[in-house]
N, CA, C and O atoms as a GROMACS GRO file, in nm:
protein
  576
    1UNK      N    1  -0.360  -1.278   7.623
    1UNK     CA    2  -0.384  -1.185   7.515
    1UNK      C    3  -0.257  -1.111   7.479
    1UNK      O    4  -0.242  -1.064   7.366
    2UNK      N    5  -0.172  -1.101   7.566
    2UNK     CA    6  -0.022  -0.988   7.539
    2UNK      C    7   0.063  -1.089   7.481
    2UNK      O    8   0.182  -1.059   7.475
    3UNK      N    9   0.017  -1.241   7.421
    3UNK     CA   10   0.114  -1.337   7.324
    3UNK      C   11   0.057  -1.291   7.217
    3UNK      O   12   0.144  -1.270   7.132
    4UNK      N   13  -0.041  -1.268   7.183
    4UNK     CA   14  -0.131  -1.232   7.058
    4UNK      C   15  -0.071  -1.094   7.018
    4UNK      O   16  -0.026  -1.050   6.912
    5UNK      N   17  -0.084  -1.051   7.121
    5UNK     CA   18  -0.028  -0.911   7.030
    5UNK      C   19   0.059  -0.856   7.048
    5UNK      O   20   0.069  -0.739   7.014
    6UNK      N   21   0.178  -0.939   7.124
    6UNK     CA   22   0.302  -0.953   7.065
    6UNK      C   23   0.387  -0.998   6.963
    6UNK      O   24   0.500  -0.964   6.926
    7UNK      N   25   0.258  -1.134   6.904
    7UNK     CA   26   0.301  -1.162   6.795
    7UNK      C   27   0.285  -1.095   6.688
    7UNK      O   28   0.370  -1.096   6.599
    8UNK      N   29   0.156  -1.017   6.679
    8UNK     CA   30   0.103  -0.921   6.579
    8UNK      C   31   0.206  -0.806   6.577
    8UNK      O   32   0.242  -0.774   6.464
    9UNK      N   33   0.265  -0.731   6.693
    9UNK     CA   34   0.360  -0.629   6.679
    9UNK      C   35   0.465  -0.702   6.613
    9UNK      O   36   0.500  -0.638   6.514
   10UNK      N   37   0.531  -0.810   6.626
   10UNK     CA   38   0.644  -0.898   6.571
   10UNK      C   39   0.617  -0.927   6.405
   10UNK      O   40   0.721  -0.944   6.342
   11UNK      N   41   0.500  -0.933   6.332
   11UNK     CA   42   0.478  -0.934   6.219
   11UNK      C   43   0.481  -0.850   6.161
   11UNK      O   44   0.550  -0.826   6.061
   12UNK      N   45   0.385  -0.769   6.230
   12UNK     CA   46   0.422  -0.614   6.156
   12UNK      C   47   0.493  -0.514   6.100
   12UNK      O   48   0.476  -0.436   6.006
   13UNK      N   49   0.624  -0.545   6.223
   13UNK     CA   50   0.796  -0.496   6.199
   13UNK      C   51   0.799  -0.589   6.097
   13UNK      O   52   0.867  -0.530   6.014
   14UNK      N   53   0.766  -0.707   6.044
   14UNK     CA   54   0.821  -0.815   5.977
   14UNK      C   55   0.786  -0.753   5.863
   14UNK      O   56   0.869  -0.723   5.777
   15UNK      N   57   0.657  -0.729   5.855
   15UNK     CA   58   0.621  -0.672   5.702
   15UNK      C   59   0.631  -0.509   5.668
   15UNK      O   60   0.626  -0.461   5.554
   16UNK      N   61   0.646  -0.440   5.783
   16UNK     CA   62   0.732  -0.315   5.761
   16UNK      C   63   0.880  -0.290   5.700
   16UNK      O   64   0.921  -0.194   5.635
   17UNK      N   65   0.953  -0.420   5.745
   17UNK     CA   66   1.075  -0.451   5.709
   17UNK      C   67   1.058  -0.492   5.559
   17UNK      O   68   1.126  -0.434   5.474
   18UNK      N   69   0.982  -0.577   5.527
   18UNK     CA   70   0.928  -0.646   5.361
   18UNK      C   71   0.927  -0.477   5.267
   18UNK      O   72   0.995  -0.427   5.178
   19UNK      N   73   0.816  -0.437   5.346
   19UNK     CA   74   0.776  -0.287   5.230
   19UNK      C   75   0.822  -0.196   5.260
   19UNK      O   76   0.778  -0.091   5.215
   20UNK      N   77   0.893  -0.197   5.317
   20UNK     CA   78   0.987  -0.020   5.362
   20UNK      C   79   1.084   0.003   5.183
   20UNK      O   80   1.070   0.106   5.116
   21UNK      N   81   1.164  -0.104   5.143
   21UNK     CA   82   1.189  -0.100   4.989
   21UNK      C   83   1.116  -0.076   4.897
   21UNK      O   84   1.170  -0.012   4.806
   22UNK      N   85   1.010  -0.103   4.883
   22UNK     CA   86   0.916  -0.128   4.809
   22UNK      C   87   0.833   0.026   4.803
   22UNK      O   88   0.812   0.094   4.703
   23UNK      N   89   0.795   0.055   4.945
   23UNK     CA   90   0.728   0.201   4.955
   23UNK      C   91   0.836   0.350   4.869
   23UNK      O   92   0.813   0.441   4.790
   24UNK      N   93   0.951   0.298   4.947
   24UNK     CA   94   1.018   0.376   4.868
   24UNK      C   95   1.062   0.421   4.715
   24UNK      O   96   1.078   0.526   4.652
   25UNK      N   97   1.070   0.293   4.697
   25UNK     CA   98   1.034   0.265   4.517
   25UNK      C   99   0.910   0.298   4.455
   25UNK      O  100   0.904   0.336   4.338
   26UNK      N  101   0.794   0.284   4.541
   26UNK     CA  102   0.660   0.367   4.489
   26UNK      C  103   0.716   0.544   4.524
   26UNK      O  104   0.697   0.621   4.430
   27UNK      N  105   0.748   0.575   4.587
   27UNK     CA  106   0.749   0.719   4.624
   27UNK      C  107   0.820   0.771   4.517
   27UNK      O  108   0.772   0.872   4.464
   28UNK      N  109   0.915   0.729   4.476
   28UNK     CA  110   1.030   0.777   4.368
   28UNK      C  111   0.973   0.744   4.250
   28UNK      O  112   1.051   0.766   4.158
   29UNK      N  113   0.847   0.690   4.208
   29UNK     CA  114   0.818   0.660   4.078
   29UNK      C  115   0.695   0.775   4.070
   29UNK      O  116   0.654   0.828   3.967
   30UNK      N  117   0.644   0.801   4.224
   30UNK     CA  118   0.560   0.900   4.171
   30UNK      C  119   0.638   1.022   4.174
   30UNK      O  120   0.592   1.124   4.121
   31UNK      N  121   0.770   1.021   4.240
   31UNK     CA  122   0.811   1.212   4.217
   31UNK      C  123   0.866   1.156   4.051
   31UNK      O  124   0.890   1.253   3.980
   32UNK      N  125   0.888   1.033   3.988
   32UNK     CA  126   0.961   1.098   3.855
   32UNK      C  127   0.835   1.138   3.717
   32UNK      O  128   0.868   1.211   3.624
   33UNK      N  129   0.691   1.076   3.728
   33UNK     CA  130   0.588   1.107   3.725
   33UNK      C  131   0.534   1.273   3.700
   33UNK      O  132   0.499   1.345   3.607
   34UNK      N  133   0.556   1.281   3.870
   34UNK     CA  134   0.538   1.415   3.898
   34UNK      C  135   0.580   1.535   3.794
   34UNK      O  136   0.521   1.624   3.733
   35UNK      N  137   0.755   1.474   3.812
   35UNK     CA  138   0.842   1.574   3.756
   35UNK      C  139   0.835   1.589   3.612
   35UNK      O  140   0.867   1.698   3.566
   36UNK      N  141   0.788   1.474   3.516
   36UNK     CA  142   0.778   1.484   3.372
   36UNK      C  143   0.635   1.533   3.351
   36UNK      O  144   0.614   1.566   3.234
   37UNK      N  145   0.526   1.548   3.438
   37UNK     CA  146   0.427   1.592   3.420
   37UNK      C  147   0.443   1.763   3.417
   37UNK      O  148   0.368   1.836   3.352
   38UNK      N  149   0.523   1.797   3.478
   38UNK     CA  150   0.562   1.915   3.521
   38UNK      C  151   0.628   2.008   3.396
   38UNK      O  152   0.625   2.129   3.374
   39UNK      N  153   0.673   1.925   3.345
   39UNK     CA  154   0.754   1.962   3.195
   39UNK      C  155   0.664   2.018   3.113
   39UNK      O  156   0.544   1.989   3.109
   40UNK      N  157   0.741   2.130   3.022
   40UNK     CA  158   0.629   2.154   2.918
   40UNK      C  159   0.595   2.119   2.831
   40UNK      O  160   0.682   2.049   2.779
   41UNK      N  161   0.499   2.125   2.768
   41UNK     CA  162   0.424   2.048   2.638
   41UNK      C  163   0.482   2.044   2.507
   41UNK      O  164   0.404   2.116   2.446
   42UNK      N  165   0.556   2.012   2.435
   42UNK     CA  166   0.584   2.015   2.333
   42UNK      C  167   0.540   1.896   2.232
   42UNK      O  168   0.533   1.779   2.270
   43UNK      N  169   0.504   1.946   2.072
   43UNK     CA  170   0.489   1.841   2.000
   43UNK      C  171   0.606   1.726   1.992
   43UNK      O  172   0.722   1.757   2.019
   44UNK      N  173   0.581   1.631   1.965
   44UNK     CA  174   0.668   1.475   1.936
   44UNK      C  175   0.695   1.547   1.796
   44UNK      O  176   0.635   1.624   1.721
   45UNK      N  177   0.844   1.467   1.803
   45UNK     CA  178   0.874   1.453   1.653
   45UNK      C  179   0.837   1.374   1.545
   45UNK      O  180   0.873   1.272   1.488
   46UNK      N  181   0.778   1.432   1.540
   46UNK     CA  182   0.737   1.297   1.402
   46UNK      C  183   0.761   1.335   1.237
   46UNK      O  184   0.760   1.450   1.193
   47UNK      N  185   0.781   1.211   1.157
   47UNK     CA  186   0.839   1.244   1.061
   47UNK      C  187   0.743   1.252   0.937
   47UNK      O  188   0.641   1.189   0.913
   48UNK      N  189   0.823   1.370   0.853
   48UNK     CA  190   0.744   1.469   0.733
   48UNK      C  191   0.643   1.347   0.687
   48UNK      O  192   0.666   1.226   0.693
   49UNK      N  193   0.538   1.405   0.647
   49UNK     CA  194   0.449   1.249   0.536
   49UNK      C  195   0.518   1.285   0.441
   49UNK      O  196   0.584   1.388   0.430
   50UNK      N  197   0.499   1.168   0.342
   50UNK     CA  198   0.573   1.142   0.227
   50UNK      C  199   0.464   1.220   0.123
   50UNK      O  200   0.343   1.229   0.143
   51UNK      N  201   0.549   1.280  -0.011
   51UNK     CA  202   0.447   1.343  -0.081
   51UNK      C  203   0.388   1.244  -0.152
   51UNK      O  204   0.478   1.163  -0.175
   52UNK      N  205   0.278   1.201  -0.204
   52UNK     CA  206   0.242   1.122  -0.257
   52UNK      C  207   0.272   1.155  -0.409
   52UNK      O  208   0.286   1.267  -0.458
   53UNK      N  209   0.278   1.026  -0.476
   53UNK     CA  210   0.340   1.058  -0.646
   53UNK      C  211   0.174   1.075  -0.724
   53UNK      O  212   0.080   0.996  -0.733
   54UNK      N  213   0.186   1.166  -0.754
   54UNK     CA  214   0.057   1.222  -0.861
   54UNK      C  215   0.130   1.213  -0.986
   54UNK      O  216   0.237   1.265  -1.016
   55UNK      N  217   0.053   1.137  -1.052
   55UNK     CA  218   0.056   1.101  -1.201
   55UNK      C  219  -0.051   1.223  -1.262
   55UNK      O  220  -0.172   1.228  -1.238
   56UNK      N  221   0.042   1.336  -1.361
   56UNK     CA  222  -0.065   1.421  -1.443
   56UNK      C  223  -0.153   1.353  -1.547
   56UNK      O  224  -0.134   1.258  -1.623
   57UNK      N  225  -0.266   1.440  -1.521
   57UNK     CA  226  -0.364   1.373  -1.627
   57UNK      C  227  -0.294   1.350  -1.760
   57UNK      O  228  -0.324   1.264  -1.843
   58UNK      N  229  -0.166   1.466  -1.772
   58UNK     CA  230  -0.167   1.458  -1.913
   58UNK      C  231  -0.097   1.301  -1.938
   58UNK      O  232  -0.158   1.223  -2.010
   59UNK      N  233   0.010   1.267  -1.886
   59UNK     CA  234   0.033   1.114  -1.861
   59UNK      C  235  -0.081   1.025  -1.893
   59UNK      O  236  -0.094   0.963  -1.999
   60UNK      N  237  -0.155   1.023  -1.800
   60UNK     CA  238  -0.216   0.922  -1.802
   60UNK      C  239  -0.319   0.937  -1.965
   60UNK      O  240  -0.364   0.835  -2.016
   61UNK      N  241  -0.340   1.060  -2.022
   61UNK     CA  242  -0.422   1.073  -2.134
   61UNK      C  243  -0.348   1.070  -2.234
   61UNK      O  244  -0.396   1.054  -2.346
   62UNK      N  245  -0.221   1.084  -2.215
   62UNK     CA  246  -0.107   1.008  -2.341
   62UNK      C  247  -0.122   0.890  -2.352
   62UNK      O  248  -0.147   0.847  -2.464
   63UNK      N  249  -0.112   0.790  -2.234
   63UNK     CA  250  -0.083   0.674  -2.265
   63UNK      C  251  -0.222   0.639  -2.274
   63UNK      O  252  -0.211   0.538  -2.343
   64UNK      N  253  -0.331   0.650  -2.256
   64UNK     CA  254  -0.450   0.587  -2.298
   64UNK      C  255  -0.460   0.640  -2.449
   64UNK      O  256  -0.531   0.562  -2.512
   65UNK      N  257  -0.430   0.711  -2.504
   65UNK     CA  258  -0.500   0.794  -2.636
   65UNK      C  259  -0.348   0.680  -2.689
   65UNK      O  260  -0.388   0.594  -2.768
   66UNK      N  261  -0.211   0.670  -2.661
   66UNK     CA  262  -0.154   0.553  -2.751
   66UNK      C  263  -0.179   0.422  -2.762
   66UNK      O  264  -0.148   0.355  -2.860
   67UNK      N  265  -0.266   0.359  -2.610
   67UNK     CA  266  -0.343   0.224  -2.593
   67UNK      C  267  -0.411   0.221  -2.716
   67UNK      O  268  -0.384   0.146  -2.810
   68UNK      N  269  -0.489   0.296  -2.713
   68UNK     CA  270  -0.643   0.284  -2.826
   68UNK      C  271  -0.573   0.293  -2.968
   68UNK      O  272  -0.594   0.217  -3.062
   69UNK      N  273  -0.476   0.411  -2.966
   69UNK     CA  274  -0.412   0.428  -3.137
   69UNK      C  275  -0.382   0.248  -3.197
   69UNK      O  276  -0.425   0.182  -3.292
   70UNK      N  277  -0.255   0.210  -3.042
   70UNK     CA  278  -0.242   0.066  -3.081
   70UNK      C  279  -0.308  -0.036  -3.091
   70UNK      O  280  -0.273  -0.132  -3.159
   71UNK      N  281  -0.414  -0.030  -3.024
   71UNK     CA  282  -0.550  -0.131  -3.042
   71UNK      C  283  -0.584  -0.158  -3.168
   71UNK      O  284  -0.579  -0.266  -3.228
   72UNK      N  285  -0.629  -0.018  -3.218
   72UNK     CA  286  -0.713   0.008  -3.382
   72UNK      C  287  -0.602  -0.021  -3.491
   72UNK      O  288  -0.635  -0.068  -3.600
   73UNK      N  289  -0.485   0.003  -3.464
   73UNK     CA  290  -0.406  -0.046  -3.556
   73UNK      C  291  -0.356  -0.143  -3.602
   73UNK      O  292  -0.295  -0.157  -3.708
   74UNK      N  293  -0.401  -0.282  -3.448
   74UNK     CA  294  -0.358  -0.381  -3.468
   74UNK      C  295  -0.511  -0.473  -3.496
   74UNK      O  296  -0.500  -0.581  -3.554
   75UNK      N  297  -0.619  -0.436  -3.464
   75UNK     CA  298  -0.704  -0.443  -3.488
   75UNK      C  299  -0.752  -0.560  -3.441
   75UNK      O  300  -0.843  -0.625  -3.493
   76UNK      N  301  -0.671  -0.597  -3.312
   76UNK     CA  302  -0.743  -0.731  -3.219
   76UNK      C  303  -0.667  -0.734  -3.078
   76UNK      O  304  -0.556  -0.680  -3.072
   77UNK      N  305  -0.710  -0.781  -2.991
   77UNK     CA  306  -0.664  -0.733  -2.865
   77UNK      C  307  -0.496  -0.802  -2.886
   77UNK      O  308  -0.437  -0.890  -2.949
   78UNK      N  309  -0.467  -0.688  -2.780
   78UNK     CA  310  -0.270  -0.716  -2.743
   78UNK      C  311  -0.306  -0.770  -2.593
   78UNK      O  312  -0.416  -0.762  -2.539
   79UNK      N  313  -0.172  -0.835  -2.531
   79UNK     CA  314  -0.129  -0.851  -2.475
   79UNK      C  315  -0.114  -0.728  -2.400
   79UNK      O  316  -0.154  -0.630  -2.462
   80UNK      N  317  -0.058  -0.698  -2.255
   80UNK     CA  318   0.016  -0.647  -2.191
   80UNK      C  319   0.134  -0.579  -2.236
   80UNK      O  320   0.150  -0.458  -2.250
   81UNK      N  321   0.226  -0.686  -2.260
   81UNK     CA  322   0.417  -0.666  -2.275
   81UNK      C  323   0.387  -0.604  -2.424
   81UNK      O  324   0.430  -0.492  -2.453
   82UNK      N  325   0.292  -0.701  -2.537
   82UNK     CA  326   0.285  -0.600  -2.638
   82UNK      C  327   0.223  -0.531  -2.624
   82UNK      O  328   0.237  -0.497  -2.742
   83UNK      N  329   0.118  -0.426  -2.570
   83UNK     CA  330   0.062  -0.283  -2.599
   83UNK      C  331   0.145  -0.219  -2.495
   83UNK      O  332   0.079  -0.144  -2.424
   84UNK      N  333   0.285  -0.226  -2.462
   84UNK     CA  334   0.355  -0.119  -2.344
   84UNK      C  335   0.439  -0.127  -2.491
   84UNK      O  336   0.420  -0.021  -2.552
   85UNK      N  337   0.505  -0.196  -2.548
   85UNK     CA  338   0.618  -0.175  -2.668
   85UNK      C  339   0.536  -0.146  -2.774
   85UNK      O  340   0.601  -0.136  -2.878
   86UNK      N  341   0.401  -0.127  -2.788
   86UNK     CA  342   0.346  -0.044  -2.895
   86UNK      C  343   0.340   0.105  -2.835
   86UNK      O  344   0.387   0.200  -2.897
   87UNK      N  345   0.271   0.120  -2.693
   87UNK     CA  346   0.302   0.254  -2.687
   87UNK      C  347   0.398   0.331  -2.677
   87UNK      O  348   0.395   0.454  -2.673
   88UNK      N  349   0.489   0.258  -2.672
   88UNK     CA  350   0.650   0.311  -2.621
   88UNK      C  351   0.706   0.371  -2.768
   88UNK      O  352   0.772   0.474  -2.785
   89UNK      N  353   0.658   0.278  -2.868
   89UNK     CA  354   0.686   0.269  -3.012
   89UNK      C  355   0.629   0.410  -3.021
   89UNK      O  356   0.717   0.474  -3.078
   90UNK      N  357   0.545   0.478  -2.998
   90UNK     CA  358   0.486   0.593  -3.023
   90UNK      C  359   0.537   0.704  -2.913
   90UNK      O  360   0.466   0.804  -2.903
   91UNK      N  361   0.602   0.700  -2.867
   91UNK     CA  362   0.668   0.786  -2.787
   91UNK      C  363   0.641   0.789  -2.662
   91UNK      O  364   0.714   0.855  -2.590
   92UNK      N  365   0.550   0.731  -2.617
   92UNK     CA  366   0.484   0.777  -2.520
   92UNK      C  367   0.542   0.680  -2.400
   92UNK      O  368   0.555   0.559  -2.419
   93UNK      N  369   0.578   0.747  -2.267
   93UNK     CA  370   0.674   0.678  -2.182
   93UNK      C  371   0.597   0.599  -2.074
   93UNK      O  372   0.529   0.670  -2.000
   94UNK      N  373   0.595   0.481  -2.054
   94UNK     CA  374   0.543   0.455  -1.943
   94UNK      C  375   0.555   0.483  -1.814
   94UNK      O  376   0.463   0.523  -1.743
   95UNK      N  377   0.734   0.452  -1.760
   95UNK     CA  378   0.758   0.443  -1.633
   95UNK      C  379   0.713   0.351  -1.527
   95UNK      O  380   0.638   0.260  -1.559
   96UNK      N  381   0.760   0.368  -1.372
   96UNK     CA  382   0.741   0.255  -1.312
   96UNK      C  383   0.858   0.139  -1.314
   96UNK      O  384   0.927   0.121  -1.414
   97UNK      N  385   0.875   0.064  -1.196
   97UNK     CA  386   0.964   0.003  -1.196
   97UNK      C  387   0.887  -0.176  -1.290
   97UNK      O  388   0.946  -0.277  -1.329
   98UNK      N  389   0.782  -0.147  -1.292
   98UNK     CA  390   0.726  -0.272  -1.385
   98UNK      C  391   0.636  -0.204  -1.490
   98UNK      O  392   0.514  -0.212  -1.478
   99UNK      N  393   0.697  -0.131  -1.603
   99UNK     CA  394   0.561  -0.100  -1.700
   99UNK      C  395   0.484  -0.157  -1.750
   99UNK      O  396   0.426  -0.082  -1.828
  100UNK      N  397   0.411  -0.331  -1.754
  100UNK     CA  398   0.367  -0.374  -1.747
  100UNK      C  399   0.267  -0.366  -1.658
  100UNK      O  400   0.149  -0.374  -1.691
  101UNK      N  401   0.315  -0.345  -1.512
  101UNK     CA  402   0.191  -0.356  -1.420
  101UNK      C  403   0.184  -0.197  -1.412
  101UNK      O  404   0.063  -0.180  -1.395
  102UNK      N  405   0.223  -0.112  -1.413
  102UNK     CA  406   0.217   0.018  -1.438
  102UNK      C  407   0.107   0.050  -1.567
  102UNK      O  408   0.033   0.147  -1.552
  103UNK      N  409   0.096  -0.022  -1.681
  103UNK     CA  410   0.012  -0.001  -1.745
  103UNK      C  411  -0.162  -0.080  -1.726
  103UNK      O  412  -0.282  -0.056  -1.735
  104UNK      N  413  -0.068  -0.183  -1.696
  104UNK     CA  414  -0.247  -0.256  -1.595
  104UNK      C  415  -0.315  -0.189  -1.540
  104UNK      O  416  -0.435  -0.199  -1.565
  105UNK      N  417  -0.263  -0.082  -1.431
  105UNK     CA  418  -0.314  -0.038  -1.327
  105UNK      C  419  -0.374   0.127  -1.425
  105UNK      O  420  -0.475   0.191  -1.396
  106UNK      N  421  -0.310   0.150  -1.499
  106UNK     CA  422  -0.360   0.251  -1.562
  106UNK      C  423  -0.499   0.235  -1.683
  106UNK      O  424  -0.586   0.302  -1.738
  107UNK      N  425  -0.457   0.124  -1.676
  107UNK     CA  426  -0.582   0.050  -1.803
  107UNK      C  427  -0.725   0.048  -1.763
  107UNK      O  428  -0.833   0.083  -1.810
  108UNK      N  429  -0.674  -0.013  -1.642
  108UNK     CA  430  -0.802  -0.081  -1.520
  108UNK      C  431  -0.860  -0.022  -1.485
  108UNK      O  432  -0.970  -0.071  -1.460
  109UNK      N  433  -0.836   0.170  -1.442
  109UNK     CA  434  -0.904   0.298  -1.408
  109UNK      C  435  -0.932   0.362  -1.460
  109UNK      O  436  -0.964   0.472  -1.413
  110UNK      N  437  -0.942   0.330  -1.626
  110UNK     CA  438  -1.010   0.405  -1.725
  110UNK      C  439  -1.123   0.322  -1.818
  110UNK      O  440  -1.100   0.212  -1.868
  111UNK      N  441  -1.218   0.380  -1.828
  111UNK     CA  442  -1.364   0.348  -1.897
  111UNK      C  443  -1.310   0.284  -2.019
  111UNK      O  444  -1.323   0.162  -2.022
  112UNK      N  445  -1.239   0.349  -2.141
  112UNK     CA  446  -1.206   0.266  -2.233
  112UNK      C  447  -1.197   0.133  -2.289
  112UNK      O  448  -1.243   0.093  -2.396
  113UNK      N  449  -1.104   0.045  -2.163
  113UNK     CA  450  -1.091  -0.030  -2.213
  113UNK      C  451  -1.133  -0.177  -2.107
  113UNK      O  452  -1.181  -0.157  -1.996
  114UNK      N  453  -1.112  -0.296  -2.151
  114UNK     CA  454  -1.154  -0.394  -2.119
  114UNK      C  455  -1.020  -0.526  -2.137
  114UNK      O  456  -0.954  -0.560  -2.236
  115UNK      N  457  -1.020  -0.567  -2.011
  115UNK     CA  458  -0.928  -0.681  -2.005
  115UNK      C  459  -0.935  -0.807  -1.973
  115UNK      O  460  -1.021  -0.827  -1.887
  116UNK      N  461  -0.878  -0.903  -2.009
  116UNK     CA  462  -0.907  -1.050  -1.994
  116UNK      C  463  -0.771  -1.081  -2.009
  116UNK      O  464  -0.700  -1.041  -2.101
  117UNK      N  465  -0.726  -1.174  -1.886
  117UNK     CA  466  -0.580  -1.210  -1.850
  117UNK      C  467  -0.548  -1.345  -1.963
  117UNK      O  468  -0.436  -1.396  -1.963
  118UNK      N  469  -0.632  -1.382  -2.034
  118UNK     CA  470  -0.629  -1.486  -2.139
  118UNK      C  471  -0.600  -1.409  -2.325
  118UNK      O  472  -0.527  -1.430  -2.422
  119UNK      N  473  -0.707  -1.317  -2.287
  119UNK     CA  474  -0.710  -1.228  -2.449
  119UNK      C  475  -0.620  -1.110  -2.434
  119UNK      O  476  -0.534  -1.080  -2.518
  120UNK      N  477  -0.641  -1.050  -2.332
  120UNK     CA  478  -0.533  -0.930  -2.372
  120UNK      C  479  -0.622  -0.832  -2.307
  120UNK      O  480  -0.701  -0.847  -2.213
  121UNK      N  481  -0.588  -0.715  -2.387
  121UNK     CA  482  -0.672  -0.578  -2.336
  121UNK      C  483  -0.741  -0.538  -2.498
  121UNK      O  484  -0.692  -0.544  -2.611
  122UNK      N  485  -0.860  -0.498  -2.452
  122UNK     CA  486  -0.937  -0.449  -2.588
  122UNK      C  487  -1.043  -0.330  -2.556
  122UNK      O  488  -1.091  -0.307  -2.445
  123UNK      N  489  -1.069  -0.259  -2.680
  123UNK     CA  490  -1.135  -0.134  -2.606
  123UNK      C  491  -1.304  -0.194  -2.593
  123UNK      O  492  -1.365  -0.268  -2.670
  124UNK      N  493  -1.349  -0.126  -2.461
  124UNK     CA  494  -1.513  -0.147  -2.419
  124UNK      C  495  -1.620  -0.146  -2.505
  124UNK      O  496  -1.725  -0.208  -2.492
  125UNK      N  497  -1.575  -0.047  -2.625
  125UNK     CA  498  -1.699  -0.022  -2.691
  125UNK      C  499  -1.701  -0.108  -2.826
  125UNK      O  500  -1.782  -0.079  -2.915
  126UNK      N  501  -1.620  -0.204  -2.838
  126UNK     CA  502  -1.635  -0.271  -2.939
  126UNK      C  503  -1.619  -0.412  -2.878
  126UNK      O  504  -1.552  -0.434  -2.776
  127UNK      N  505  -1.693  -0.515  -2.957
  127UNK     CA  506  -1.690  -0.645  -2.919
  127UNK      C  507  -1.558  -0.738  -2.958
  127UNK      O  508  -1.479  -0.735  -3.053
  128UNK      N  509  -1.570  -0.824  -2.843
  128UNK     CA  510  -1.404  -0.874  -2.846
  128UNK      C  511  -1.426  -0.946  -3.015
  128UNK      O  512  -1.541  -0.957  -3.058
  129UNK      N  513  -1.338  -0.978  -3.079
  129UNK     CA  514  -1.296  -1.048  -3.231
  129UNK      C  515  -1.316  -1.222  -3.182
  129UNK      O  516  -1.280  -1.287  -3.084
  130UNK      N  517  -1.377  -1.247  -3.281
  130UNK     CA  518  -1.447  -1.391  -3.264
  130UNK      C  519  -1.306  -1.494  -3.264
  130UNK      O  520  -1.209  -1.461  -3.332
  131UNK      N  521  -1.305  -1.632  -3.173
  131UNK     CA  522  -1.159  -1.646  -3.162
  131UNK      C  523  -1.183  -1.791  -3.288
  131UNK      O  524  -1.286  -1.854  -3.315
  132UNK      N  525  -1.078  -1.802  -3.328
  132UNK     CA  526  -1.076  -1.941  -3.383
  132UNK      C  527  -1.083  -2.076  -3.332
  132UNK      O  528  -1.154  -2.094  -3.233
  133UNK      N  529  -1.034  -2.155  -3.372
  133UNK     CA  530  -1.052  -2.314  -3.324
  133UNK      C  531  -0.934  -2.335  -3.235
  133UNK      O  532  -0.937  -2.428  -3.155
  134UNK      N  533  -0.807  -2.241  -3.242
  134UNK     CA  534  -0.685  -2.226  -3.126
  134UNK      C  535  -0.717  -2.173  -3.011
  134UNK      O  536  -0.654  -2.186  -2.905
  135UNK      N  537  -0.846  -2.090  -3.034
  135UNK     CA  538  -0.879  -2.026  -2.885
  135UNK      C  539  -0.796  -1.883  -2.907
  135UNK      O  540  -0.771  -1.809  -2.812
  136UNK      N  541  -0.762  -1.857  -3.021
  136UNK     CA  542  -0.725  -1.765  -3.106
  136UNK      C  543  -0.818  -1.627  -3.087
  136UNK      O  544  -0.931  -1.649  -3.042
  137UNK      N  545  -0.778  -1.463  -3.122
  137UNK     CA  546  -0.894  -1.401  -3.174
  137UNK      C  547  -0.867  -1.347  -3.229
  137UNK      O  548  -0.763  -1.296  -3.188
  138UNK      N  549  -0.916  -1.288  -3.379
  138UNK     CA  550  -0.916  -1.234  -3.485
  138UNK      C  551  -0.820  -1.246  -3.538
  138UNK      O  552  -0.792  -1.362  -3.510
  139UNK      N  553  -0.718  -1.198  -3.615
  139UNK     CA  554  -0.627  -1.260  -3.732
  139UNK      C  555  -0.466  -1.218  -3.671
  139UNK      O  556  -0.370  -1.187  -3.741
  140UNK      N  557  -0.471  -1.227  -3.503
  140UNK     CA  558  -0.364  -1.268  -3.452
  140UNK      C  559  -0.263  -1.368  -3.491
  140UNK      O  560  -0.303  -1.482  -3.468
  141UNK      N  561  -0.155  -1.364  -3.538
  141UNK     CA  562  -0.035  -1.470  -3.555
  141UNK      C  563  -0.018  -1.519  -3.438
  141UNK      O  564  -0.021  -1.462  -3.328
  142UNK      N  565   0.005  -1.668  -3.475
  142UNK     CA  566   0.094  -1.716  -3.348
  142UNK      C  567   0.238  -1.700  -3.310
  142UNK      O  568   0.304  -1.782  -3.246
  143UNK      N  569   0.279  -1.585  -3.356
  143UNK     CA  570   0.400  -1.497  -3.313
  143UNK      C  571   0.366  -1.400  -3.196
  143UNK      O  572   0.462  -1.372  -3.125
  144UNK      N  573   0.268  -1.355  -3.169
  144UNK     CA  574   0.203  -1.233  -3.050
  144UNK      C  575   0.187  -1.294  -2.929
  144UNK      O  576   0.144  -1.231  -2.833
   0.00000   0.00000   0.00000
C-alpha cells in the first residue's frame, strides 16, 4: 500500500507543479477584477445623437402647393425630373443631394397626389387623362 501512495504523493507534486502558474494567474485576475470593481462609477462616453434634419412644414407646403400649381398648368401628369424644374421654375427650392428623390419622398407623404413610375405624378382627386394608342396620356408631346 506505501507504493500506492507514494505514487499518489509523486503526482500530486506533479500536478501542484502543473497549477501553481496557473493558480496564480487566477489570483491576479481576480485582484484586477477586484480593483476595477472598486473604482467609481462614472458614465461612458458616448457620443452627442445627431440632431435629426426637420424639414418645416412651411417647405414642405411650398413645394406641394408648386406640385399641384404645376400639375393644373400642365394639365396631365409630369414626370419626376419635370415637376422638380417646374417647381424650381416657381421659386420654390427643393434641396437634397438628389431633388428628384427628395421630391418623391415628399410627394409620397402627402394625400394630394398620386404616382405611377410609368405616368408620372398626378393629383388624387382627379382621374388620370385617358392615354392614347402610344401608351401616351392626355395631350403630352413626345418631347416630355
Amino acid at each position: 500500500m506505501s507504493r500506492i501512495i507514494k505514487a499518489a504523493r509523486e503526482e500530486l507534486a506533479a500536478l501542484e507543479i502543473q497549477l501553481a502558474p496557473k493558480l496564480d494567474y487566477m489570483a491576479q485576475l481576480r485582484a484586477l477584477i477586484d480593483a476595477h470593481e472598486a473604482l467609481p462609477k462614472t458614465p461612458g462616453r458616448t457620443r452627442p445623437a445627431k440632431r435629426p434634419v426637420r424639414r418645416s412644414g412651411k417647405v414642405v407646403a411650398q413645394t406641394e402647393t408648386a406640385s399641384v400649381e404645376a400639375l393644373k398648368a400642365a394639365g396631365h401628369p409630369l414626370r419626376l425630373g419635370d415637376l422638380v424644374k417646374a417647381v424650381r421654375a416657381r421659386g420654390v427650392p427643393i434641396g437634397g443631394k438628389n431633388p428628384v428623390a427628395t421630391l418623391r419622398a415628399r410627394l409620397e407623404h402627402s394625400d394630394v397626389f398620386q404616382t405611377d413610375r410609368r405616368r408620372g405624378v398626378w393629383l388624387r382627386d382627379t382621374d388620370w387623362p385617358a392615354e392614347d394608342a402610344n401608351g401616351e396620356s392626355g395631350s403630352r408631346s413626345s418631347g416630355d
